[in-house]
N, C-alpha and C positions, 0 to 999 in steps of 0.2 A: 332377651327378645330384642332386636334391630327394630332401628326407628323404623326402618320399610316396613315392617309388618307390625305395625301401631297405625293406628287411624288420626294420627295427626304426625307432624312435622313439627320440631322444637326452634326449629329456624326460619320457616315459613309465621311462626307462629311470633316471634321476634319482630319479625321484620312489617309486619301487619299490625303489630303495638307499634311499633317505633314511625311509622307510618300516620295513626294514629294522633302521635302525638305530636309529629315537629309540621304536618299537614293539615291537622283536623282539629286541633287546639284541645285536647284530650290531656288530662294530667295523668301520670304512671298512674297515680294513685289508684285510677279509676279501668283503666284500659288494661294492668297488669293484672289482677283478680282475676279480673274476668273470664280469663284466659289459662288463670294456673289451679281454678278451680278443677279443670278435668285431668288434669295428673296427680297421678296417684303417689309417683316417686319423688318424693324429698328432694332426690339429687338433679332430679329434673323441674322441677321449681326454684331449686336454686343457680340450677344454668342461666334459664330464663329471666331469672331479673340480672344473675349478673351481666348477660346480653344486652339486655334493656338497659340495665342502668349505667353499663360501661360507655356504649355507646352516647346516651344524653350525657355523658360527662365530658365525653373527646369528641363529639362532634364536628367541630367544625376542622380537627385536625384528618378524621377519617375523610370526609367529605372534600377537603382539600383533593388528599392525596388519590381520590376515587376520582375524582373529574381529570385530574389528571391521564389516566388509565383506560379514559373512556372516547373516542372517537365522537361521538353524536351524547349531550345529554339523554336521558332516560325520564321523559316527561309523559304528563300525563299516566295512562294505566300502567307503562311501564315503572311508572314512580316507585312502585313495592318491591318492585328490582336494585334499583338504586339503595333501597332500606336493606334488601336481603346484602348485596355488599359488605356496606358500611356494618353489619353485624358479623358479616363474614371475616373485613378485614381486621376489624375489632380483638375476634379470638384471636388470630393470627400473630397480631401484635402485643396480647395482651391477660391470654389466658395461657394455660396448658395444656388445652385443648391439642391432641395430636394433629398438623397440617393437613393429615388426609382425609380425618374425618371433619374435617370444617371443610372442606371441599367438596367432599361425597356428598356432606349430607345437604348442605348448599345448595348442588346441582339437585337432587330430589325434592331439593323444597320449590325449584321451580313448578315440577311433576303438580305438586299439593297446590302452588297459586296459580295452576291453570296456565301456564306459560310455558309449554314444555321448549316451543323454539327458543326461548333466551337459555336453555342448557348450557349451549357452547359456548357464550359469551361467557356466563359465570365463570365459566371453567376455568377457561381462557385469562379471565381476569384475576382470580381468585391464586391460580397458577405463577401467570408473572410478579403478582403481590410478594408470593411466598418466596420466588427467587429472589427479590430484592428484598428482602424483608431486614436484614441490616441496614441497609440504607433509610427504609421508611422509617426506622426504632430511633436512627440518631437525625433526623433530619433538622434544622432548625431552621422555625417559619420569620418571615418577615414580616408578617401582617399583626400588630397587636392581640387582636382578638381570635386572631388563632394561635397564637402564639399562649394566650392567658386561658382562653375555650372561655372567653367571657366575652359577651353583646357587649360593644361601644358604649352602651348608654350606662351601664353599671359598671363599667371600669372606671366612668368620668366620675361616676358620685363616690365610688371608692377611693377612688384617688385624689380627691378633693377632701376629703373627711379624716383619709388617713395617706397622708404624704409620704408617711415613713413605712408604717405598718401595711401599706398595700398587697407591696409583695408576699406577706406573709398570710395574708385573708385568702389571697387566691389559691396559691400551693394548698393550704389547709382546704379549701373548696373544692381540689380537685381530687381529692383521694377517696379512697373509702372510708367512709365512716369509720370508729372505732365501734367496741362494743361496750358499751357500761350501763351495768349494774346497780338495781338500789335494793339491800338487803332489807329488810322489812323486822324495824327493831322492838318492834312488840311482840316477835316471836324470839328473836335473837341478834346479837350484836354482829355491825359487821363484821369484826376482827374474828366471832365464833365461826361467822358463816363459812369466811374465809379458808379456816380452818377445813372443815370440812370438803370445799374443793379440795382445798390441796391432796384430801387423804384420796379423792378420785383423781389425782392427779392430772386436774384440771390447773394449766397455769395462768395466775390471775395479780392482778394488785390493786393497791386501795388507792383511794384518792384522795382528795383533797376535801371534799364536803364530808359531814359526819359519817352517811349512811352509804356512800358509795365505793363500788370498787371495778375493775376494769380486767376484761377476756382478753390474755393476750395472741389467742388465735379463737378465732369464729366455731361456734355449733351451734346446734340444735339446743334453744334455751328451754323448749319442755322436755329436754335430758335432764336439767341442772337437779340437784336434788332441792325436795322441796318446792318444786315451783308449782304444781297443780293444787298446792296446798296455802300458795303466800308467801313461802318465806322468801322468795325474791323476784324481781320485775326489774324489765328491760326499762329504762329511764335514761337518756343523756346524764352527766355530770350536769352542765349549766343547769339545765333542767331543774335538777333536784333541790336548787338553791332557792323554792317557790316556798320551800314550807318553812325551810329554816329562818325565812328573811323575815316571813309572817309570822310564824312564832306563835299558832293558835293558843289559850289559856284554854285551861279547865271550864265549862260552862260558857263558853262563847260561842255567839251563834255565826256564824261561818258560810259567806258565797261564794262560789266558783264560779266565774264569768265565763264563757266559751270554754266549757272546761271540757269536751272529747279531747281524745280520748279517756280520759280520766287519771291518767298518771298521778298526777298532781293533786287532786281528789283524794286520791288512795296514800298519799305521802302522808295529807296532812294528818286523814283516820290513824295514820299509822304510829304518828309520833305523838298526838294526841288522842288516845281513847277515850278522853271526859268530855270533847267538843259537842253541846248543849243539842246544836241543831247544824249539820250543814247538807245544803241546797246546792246542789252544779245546774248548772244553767246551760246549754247550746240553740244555737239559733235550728241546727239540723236534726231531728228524731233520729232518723236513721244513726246518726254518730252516738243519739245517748247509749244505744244498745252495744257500743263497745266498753262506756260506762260503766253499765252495770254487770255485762262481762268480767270487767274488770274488778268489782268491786266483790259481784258472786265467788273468782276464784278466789280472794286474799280472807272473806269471810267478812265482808264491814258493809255498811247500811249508810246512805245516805239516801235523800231526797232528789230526783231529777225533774227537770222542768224544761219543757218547750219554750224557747220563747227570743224575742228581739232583744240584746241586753241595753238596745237605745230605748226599753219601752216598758219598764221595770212594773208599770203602775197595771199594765196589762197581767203578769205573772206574778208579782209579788204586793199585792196592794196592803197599804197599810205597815208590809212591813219594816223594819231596821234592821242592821246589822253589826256587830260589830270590828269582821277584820273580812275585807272582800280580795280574793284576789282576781285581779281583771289579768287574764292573756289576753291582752288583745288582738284581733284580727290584724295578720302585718303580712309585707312583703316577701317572709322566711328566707331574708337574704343572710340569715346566721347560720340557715340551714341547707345551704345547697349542696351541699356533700353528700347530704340526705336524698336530696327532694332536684337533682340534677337537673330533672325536665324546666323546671321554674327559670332556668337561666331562659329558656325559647321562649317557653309560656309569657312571660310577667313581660309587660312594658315600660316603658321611661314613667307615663303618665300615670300609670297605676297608684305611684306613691302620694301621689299627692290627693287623689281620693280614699285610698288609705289611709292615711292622716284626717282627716274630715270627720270619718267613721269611727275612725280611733279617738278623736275629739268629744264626739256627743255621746260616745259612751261615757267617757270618761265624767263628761256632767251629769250623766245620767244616775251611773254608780254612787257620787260623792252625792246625791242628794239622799237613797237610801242608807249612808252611813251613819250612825251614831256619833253624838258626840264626844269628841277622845279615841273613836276608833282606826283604826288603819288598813289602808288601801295600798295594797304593793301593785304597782304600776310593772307588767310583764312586756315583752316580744322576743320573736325568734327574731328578731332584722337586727344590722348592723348602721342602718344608716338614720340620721342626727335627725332628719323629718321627721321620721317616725318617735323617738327616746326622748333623746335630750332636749331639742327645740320644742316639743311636745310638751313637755311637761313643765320646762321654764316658762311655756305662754300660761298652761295653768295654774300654776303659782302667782303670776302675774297679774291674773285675772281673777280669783278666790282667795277672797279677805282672808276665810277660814281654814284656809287651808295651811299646812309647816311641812316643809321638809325634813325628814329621819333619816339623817347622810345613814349609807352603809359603808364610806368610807370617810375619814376625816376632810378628805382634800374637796370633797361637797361644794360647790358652786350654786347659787343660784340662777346663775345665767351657764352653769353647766353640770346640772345635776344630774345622779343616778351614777349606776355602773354599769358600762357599756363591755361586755365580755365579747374580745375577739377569738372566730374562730380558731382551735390550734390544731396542729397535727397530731400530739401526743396529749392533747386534754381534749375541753366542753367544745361545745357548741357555738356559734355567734348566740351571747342571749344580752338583752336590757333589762335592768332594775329598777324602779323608783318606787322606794317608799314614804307616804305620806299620810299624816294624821290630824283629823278632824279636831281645830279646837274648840274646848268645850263650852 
């Protein structure tokens, strides 16, 4: 069946999220759903985000080379013209999409947002792109931040923080994610599970953390075997380093601080089946129900709870704990590879109220801990506001409190492990683990 005779438009439909999101302060997160809920085709939901999310990753290099091409900006209501574009020229430069149908179906999508005069223009423009389209593929820009597809203001904290490693954050930031894997070792090891892709000759490899291994081309992960059942879940590498660092014991009672989606949750049920009591905690309801999603397919039982994790005494009164792990709320600048739109979305200022938040949790947590127990201090961010400066004021500041280097070279004035984004491994994630003395 041709998009024309479907009652929606996949590029119309693009261009209206991506719209959306760099105009209306919309995260993917929220405006992509919404949107792929009414298709039915697999391969048409995965257009659609690769659209979207191609686009928030090269933006300002599409957007360049479109104002270029254009005689009069496209403001105001023609603004969703400009987004059909930039999604236009996106495929052009960036998919496999055939030229004629990112063309065709372009100019249709005007048909669909009600603009049928901007037809010829698309055309027009969408046509001379393709003739040049060696030129736009090698073009190199002069302008920093188009050049990096990174806002000024987080190139300056990048490159202040990591002098050397800079270049290496961003290239890692501007690709596609990889895809990794946590084998779920209360059913099976990874090295078994492995095994068993291979025989569907699925190709895969293992990592570096105990229970992880890595797709080295993209599917459909409710193909994988065993996944409806547990035996394995989509998980970054960095990621996975939540349960191992915390180390739950037999008969420990166990909190998960901001813990949607529940990945991390389901690690620790996983590696420890004797953990006494564990609670995950989110400040949004609507996120625990991916929780216990989560928790219903692998087959494991935990406690959820509504609630402020600044405000412990309101959902957990009276209680202790003895190993908490806090993710805390951060600028997910470890994850923009991920999370593309956050480069527009997020501002300079954000981080430092970030940090704040991230603060009074953090005293909030250490007051329900037990004495001798441990608090692994989490974020998706790369940057030292949030991590390292963070937690050297709290050390600083809490008699009670001792550093548990996870690597020898441990600082106090520069603790934790600060994991940068790579191309071929994790995540940007931060570590600090720290234990209540008795």
């Amino acid at each position: 069946m041709s998009q024309k005779s479907r009652a929606y438009n996949l590029r119309a439909d693009a261009a209206s999220i991506i719209l959306a999101v760099i105009d209306q302060g919309q995260s993917m997160g929220t405006a992509l759903p919404k949107v792929q809920q009414r298709y039915r085709d697999g391969r048409d939901k995965g257009l659609l985000a690769e659209i979207c999310y191609g686009v928030m990753r090269t933006l300002p290099q599409l957007d360049t080379q479109l104002r270029r091409q254009l005689q009069n900006p496209l403001n105001g209501k023609k603004r969703i013209i400009h987004c059909l574009l930039m999604a236009g020229l996106y495929q052009l430069k960036h998919t496999r999409v055939a030229s004629h149908a990112v063309i065709s179906e372009s100019v249709e999508a005007c048909r669909t947002l009600r603009a049928p005069g901007m037809t010829g223009l698309v055309n027009g423009v969408l046509r001379s792109m393709q003739r040049n389209l060696e030129a736009l593929q090698n073009e190199q820009f002069e302008a920093e931040t188009v050049q990096t597809m990174h806002p000024s203001w987080l190139l300056k904290r990048l490159q202040q923080a990591y002098p050397q490693q800079w270049p290496q954050v961003v290239a890692a930031n501007n690709q596609q994610p990889p895809l990794w894997l946590r084998a779920n070792v209360s059913q099976q090891s990874r090295d078994a599970y492995m095994v068993k892709l291979t025989e569907q000759q699925i190709a895969c490899e293992a990592g570096d953390s105990a229970d992880s291994l890595r797709l080295l081309e993209p599917m459909d992960v409710t193909q994988l075997p065993g996944f409806e059942t547990g035996a394995v879940s989509v998980q970054d590498l960095s990621a996975q380093r939540s349960a191992e660092l915390l180390d739950c014991q037999a008969g420990d009672e166990v909190l998960d601080v901001c813990a949607a989606p529940g990945g991390k949750t389901c690690h620790m049920l996983e590696r420890q089946p004797q953990i006494a009591k564990m609670i995950a905690v989110d400040l949004h309801g609507d996120r625990l129900a991916r929780v216990q999603q989560n928790l219903d397919r692998i087959g494991l039982n935990a406690e959820l709870v509504e609630g402020d994790a600044r405000f412990p005494q309101q959902w957990a009164p009276g209680q202790r704990f003895d190993r908490i792990l806090l993710d805390a709320p951060c600028s997910a600048t470890g994850v923009i590879r991920r999370n593309p739109d956050s480069k527009w979305l997020r501002r300079d200022s954000d981080i430092e109220q970030l940090a704040q938040v991230q603060a009074e949790i953090l005293q909030a947590m250490w007051q329900i801990l037990k004495p001798g127990g441990t608090l692994l201090y989490a974020t998706c961010s790369v940057l030292p506001e949030e991590n390292s400066k963070q937690i050297s004021a709290f050390l600083q500041q809490t008699e009670d409190a001792m550093l548990i280097p996870i690597h020898a070279d441990e600082q106090l004035d520069n603790p934790g492990w600060q994991i940068l984004p790579s191309t071929t491994g994790g995540d940007g994630f931060y570590y600090a683990r720290l234990q209540k003395r008795s």
